[in-house]
C-alpha positions in Angstrom: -5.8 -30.2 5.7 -5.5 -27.1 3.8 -3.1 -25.7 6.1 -0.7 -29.1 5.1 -1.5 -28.7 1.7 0.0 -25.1 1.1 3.1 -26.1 3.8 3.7 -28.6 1.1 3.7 -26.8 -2.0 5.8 -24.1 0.0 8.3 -27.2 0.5 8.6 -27.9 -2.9 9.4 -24.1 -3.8 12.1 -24.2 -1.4 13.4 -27.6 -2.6 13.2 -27.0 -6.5 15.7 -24.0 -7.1 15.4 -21.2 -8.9 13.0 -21.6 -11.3 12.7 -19.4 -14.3 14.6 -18.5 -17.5 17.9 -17.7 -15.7 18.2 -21.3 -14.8 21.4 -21.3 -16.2 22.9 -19.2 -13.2 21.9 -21.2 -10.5 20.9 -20.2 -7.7 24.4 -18.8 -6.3 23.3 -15.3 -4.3 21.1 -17.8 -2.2 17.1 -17.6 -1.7 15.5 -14.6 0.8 12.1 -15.8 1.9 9.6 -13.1 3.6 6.5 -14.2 6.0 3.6 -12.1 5.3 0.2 -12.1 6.0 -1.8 -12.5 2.5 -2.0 -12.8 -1.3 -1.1 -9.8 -3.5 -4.9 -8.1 -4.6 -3.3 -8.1 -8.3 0.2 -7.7 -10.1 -0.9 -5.0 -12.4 1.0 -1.7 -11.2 -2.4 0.3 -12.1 -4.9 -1.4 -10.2 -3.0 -3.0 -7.5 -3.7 -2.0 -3.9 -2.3 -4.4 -1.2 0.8 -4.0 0.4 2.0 -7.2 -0.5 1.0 -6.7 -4.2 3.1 -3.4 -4.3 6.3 -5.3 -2.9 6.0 -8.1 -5.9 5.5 -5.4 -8.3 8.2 -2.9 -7.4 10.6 -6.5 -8.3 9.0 -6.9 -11.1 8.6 -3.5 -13.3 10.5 -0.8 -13.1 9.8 3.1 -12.8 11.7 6.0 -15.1 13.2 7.3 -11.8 13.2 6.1 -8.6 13.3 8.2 -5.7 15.9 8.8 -3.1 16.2 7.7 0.1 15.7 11.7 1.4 12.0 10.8 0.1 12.2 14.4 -1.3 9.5 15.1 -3.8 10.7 18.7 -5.0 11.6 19.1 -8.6 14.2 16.3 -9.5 16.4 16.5 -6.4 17.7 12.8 -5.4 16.0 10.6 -8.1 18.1 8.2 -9.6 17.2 7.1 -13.4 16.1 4.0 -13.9 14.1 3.2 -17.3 15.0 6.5 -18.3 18.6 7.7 -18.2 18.3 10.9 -18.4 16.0 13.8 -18.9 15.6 17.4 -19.9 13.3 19.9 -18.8 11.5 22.8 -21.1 12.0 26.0 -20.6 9.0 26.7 -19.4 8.7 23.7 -17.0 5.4 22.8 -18.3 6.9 19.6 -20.2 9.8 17.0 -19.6 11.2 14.5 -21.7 12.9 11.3 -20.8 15.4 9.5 -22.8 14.7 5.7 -22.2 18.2 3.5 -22.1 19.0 1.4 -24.7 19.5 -1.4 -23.2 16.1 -1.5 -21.3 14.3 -4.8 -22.1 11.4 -6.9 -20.9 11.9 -9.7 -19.7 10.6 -11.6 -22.4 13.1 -9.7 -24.6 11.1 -7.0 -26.4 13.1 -3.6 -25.9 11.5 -1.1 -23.7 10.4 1.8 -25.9 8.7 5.3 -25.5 5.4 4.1 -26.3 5.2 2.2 -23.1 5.5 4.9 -21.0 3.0 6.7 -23.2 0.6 3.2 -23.5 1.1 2.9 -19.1 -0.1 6.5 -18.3 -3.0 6.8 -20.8 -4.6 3.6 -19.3 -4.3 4.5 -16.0 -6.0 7.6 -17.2 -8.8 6.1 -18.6 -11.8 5.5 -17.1 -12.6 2.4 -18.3 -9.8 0.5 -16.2 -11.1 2.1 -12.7 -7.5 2.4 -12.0 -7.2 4.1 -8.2 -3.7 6.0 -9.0 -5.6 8.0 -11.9 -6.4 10.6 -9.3 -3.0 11.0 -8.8 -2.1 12.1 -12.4 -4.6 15.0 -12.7 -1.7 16.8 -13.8 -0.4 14.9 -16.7 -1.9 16.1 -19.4 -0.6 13.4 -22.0 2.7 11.6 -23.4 4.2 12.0 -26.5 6.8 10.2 -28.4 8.4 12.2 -30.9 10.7 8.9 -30.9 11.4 5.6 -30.2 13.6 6.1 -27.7 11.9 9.3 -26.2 8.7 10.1 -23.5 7.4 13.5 -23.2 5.4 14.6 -20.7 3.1 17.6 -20.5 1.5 18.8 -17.7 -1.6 21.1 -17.1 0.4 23.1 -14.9 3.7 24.1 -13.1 4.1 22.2 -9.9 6.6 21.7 -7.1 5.7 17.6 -7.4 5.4 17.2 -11.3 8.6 15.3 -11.5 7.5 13.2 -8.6 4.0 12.5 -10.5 5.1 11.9 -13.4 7.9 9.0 -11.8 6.8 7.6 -8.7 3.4 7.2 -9.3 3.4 4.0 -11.4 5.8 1.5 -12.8 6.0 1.1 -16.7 4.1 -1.7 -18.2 4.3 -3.4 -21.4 2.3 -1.8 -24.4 2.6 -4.8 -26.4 1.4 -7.2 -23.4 -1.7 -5.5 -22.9 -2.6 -3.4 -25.7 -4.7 -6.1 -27.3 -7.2 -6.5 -24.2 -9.9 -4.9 -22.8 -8.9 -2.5 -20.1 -12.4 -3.7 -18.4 -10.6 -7.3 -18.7 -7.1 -6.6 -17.3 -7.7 -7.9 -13.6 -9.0 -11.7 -15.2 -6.8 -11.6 -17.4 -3.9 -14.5 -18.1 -1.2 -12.3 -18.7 -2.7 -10.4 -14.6 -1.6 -14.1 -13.8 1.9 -13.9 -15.4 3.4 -10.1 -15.2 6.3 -9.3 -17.5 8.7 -6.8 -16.3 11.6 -4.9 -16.8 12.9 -5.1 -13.2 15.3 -6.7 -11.8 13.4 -9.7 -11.0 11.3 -11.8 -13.0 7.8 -13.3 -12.2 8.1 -17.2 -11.9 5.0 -18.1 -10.1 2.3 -17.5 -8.0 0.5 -20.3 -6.0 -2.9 -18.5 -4.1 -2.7 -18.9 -0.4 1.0 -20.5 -0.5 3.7 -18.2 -2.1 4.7 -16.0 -4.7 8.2 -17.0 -6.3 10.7 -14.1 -8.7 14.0 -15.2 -9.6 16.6 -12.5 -10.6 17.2 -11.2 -14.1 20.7 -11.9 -14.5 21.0 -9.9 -17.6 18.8 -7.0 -16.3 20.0 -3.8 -18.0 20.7 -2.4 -13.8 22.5 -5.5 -13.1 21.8 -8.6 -11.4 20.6 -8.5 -8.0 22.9 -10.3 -5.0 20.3 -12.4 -4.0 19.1 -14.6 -6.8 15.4 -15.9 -5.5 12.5 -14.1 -3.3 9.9 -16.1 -2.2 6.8 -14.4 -0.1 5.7 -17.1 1.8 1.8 -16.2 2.6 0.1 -17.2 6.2 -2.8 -15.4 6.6 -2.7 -16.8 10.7 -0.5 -14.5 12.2 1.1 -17.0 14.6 1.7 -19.3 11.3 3.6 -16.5 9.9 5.6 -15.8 12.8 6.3 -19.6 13.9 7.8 -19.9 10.2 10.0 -17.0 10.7 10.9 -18.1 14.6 11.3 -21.5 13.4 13.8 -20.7 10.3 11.9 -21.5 7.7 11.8 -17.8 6.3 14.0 -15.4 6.5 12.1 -11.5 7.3 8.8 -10.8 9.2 7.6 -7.6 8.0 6.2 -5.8 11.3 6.4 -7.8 14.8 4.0 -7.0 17.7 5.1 -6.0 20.5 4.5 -9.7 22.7 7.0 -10.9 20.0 9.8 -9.2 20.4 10.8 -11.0 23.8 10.3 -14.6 21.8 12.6 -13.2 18.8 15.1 -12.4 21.1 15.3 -16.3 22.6 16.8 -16.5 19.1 20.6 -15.6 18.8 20.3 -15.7 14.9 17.7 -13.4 14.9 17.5 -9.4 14.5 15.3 -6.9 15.1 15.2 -3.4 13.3 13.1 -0.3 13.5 12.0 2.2 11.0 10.1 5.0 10.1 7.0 4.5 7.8 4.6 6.0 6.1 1.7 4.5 7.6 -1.3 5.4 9.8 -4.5 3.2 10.6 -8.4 4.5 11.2 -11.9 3.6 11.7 -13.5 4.8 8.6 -17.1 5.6 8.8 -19.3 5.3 5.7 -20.6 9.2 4.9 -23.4 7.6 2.1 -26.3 5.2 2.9 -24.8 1.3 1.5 -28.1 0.9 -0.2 -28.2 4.4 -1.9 -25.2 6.5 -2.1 -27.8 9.2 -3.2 -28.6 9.6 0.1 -26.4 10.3 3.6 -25.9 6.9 5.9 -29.0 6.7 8.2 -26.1 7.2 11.5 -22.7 8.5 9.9 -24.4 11.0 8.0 -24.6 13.6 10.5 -21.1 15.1 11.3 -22.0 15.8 15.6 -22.7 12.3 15.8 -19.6 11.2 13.9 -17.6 14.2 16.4 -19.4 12.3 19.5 -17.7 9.1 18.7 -14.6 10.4 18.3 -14.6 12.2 21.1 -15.7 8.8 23.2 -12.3 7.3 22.1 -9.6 7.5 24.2 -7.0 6.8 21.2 -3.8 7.1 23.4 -5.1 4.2 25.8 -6.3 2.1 22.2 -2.4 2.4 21.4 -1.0 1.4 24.3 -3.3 -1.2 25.0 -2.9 -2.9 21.3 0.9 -1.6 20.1 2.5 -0.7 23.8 5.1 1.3 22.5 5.9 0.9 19.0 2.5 2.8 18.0 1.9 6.9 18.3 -1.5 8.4 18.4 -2.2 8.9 14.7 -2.9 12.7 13.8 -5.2 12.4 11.1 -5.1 11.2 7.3 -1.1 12.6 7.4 1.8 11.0 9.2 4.9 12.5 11.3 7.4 11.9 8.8 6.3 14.7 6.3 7.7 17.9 6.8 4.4 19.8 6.7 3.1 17.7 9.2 3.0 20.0 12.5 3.1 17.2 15.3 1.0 19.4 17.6 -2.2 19.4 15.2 -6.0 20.1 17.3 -7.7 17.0 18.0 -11.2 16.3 19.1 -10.2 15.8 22.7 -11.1 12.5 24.8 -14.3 13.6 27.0 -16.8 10.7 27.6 -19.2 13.3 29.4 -19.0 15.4 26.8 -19.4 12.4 24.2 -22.9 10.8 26.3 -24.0 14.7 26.1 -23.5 15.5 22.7 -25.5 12.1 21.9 -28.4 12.9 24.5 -28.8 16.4 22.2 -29.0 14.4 19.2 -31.5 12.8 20.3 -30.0 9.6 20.7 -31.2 8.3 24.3 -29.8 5.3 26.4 -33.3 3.7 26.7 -32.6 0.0 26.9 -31.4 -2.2 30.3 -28.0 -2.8 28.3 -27.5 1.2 28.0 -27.9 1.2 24.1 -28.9 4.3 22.9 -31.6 4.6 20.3 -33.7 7.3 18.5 -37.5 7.0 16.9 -37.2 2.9 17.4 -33.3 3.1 16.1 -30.7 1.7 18.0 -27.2 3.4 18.1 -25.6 -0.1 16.3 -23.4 -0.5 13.7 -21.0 -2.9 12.2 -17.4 -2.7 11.9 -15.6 -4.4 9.4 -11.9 -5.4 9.2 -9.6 -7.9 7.5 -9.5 -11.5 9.8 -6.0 -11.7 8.5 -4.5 -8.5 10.6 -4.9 -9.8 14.2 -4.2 -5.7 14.8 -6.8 -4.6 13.1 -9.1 -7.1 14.9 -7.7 -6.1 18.3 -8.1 -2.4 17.5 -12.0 -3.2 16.6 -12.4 -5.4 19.9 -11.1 -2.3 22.0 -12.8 0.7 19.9 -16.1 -1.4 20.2 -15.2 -1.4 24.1 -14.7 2.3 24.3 -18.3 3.2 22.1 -19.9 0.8 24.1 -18.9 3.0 27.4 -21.2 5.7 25.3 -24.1 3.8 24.8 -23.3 2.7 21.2 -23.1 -0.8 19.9 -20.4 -2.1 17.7 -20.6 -5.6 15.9 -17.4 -6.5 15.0 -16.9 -8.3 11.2 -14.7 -10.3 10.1 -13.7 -11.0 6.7 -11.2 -12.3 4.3 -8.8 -9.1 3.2 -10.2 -10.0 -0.6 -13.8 -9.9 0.6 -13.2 -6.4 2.7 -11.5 -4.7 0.0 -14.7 -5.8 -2.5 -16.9 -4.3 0.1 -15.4 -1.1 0.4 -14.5 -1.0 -3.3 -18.8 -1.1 -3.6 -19.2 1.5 -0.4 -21.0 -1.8 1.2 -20.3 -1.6 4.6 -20.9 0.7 7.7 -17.7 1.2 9.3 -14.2 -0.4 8.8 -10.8 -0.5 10.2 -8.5 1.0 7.5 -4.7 1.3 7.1 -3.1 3.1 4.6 0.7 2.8 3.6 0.6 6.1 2.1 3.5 8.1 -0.2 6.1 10.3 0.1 3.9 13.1 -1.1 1.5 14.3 1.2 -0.8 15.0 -1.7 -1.3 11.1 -1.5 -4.4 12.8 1.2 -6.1 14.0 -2.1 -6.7 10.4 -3.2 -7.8 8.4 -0.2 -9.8 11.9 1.6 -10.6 14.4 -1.2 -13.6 14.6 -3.3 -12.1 13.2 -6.0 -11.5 10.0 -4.9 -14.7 9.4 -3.5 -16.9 10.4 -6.9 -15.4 7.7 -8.9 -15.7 3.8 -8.5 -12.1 3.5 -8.6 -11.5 6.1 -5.9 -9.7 5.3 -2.5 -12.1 7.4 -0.6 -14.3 4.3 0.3 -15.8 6.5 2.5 -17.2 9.4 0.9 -15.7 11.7 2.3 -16.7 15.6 0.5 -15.6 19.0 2.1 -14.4 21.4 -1.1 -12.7 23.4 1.9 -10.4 20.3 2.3 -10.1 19.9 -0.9 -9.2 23.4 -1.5 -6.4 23.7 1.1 -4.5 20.2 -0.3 -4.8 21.6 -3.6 -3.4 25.3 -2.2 -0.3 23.2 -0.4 0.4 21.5 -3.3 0.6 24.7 -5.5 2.7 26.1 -3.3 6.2 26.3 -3.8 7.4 27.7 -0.5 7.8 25.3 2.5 6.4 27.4 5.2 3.1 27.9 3.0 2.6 24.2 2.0 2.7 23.4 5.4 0.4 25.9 6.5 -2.0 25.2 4.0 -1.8 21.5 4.9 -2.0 22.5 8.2 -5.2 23.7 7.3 -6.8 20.4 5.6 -5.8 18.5 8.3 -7.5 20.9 10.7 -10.5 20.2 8.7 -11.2 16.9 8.2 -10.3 16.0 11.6 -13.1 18.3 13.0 -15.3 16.2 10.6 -14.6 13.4 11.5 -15.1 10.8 8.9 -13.2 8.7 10.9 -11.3 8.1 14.0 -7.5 8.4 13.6 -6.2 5.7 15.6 -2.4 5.2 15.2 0.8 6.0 13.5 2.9 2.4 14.0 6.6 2.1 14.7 7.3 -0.9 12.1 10.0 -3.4 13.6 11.0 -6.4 10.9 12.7 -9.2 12.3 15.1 -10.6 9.6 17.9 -13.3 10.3 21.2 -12.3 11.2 22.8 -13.9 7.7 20.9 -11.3 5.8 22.9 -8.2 4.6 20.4 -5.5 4.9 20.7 -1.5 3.7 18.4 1.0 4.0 14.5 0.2 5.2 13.2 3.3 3.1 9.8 4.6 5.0 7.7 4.6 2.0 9.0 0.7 1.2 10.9 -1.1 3.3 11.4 -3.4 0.3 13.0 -0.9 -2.1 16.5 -2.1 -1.7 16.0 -6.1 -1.7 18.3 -6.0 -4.8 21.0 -4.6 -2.9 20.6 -7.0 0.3 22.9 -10.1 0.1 23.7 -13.3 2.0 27.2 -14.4 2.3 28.5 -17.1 0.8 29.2 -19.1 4.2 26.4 -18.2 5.6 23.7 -20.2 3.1 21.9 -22.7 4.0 20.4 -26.0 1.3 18.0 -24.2 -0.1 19.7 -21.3 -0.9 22.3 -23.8 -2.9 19.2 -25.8 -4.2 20.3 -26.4 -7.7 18.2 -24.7 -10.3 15.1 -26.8 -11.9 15.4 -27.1 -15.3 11.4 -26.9 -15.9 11.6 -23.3 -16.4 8.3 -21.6 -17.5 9.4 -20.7 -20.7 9.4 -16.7 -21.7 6.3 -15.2 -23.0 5.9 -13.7 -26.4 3.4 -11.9 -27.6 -0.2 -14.6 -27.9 1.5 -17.1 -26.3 0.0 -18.5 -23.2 2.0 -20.8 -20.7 -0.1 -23.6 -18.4 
């Protein structure tokens, strides 16, 4: 019944238009509808961390540069101004300060000024919001606004990235949306439920479980984008998902398996396309007891033991028995599109004997007729959590639980709403878990998700505790470094550290393939976000179908001033 119910109110997005303040326009460039697997976490560019949130939001609000396509992170090289348009470093490098254009607004009107910029990175900064990309702006010492139409940035010290940080990090929010409530409040919030942007699509609506709706800003400052509605039509069944995109009913599948790509090709309308991205996936193990992260976990705790799972896993079967070939072995927290990634990095080799003897030195001692291992009463058993909505992550915990098992150790496998997962792992409440991370174009993105940092703080991505200050030193030496052959041999370094730690087992690197249909006019799929050119894509004219023509509704929400609150 549920399952109709959503199908229904998907229907009725389809059927009713654009809806949104730009009814006027219509809904000429045509409507692009993308399968995916789940509800954005939360629209607020400083505390969102899904996927699918960061897609909505990169529509919505804009950044003061974007980056290129190069996904260099050096100085200024390749950025292309956005909010701001232009900017002028100090002498010294130690500040910049970018002129915000004129003709910037929100889209319920209010100009874009200076003291948003200064307003977005001072709450992120603060502690009170928990925001997980503070971590990232360690450098940023403060903003200033010697005017109206100017945002200076100061940072603590030189650094090859600075620009980069002080950009990419975060889209610009709306001081005079937000200013008024309680960073503690922001996530409940009503105006978390209707995000105001500057980008070059506006919010329109957001049913949970069904769909999220933007229509374009016709009058958006960059331009109006070609295709005039996005709708992300959300099917947290995989096969639901893909029968949609299969069957017509959306346009773009966001990363096929590998049993699909035979069935998509049954399809002359459809297309496949493969892409580089920045992406890796893990089992994470929990370094800190669930019940008192004052003390280590009773099995994860002890690094050997953590070394002698690892080295039970036979990762390059796990990828070809889950991805076949659109997966690599994953080489740690980095991936093989950064240029100070070495591809040939040391592993902890696959050696089952040497896994079972490792364990047997521990102390842990197959002593039961299923060949579970225990110690002083304590069997060798621990649960593994992962989202039910990613049928990869599940299959990855069916066949890592396979592998342990083959060492004597016993995996339950948990499954749970993505929502539910994320909560546990935001609280350091689980054992184990299957993670993925869609990581930056900086590889100091490691210092957030791995480093100490990030694991001292409740907002931290390190939801696994994660502490070595000889990591952390080495990512912070790479990231000084302004020579290219040093930053990779520090990062060379870190890498070589934490994997011989072992807080997790790296499991694989994917080859993303979308499937889109053929009337799409696609550019680009940039690594870090496939999504980052939607604005550009198009549909031709002859090549719409009804509900791209769908006349707009006329029940537009209306736009939101200051106080006011729609139903």
């Amino acid at each position: 019944m549920a399952a109709m119910r959503y199908a229904g109110l998907l229907c009725a997005l389809f059927a009713c238009g654009c809806v949104g303040t730009e009814s006027s326009a219509g809904n000429a460039g045509g409507t692009l509808a993308i399968s995916t697997g789940g509800d954005p976490d939360v629209l607020i560019p400083s505390l969102l961390q899904s996927v699918q949130a960061a897609q909505i939001a990169d529509m919505v609000y804009d950044r003061l540069a974007d980056i290129g396509d190069s996904l260099n992170i050096l100085n200024d090289k390749g950025f292309t101004p956005r909010l701001a348009d232009h900017w002028i470093w100090s002498a010294d490098s130690l500040s910049i300060a970018f002129h915000i254009n004129p003709n910037a607004k929100w889209h319920d009107g209010f100009p874009v000024r200076s003291s948003d910029v200064r307003f977005t990175i001072a709450s992120t900064k603060d502690s009170a919001l928990g925001s997980p990309a503070a971590p990232l702006l360690t450098n940023i010492d403060s903003v200033t606004t010697p005017d109206s139409a100017t945002a200076t940035y100061w940072f603590h010290a030189r650094s090859p990235q600075q620009f980069y940080d002080a950009v990419y990090q975060l889209p610009i929010m709306p001081e005079h949306v937000w200013k008024d409530i309680a960073l503690t409040g922001w996530r409940a919030s009503d105006a978390a439920k209707r995000p105001i942007g500057s980008g070059q699509y506006r919010f329109v609506r957001w049913i949970p479980g069904a769909a999220v709706e933007l229509a374009a800003d016709t009058a958006n400052y960059r331009g109006a984008p070609k295709i005039s509605r996005l709708i992300w039509s959300i099917a947290p069944d995989f096969n639901t998902a893909l029968t949609r995109f299969l069957s017509g009913e959306t346009d773009f599948f966001e990363q096929l398996r590998p049993e699909n790509i035979a069935e998509v090709r049954k399809h002359p309308e459809l297309r496949t396309r493969q892409y580089h991205a920045l992406l890796y996936l893990f089992a994470q193990f929990n370094l800190r007891d669930p019940a008192n992260r004052a003390r280590p976990h009773p099995i994860f705790g002890n690094r050997e033991l953590r070394r002698a799972l690892t080295m039970a896993t036979d990762r390059a079967t796990i990828v070809r028995s889950v991805y076949d070939t659109l997966a690599l072995p994953a080489l740690g927290p980095t991936v093989r599109a950064y240029p100070t990634t070495d591809p040939n990095l040391r592993q902890i080799p696959f050696d089952l004997p040497g896994a079972r003897k490792l364990l047997d030195s521990l102390g842990w001692r197959a002593a039961d007729t299923n060949g579970i291992r225990s110690r002083n009463g304590r069997p060798l058993q621990f649960t593994l959590s992962v989202p039910s909505t990613s049928k990869v992550r599940v299959r990855l915990a069916v066949v890592l639980q396979e592998e342990l098992r083959k060492a004597g150790v016993k995996v339950d496998v948990e499954q749970l709403d993505f929502p539910v997962l994320v909560e546990k792992e935001r609280k350091r409440a689980f054992d184990a878990a299957i993670g993925q991370w869609s990581t930056q174009p900086s590889p100091g993105a490691v210092r957030g998700s791995w480093g100490t940092a990030g694991s001292r703080t409740a907002s931290g991505n390190n939801y696994g505790s994660y502490e070595n200050p000889v990591f952390d030193a080495y990512v912070d030496s790479a990231l000084s470094s302004f020579d290219h052959v040093q930053r990779k041999a520090y990062f060379t370094k870190a890498y070589e550290t934490i994997i011989q730690d072992a807080p997790a087992i790296w499991l694989a690197e994917p080859i993303p393939t979308v499937g889109y249909h053929s009337r799409l006019q696609l550019v680009t799929l940039r690594p870090d976000a496939w999504w980052a050119h939607i604005p550009e894509w198009s549909i031709p004219a002859d090549k719409r179908i009804p509900r791209d023509k769908a006349p707009a509704s006329t029940a537009a929400s209306p736009a939101q001033t200051p106080g006011q609150k729609t139903q």
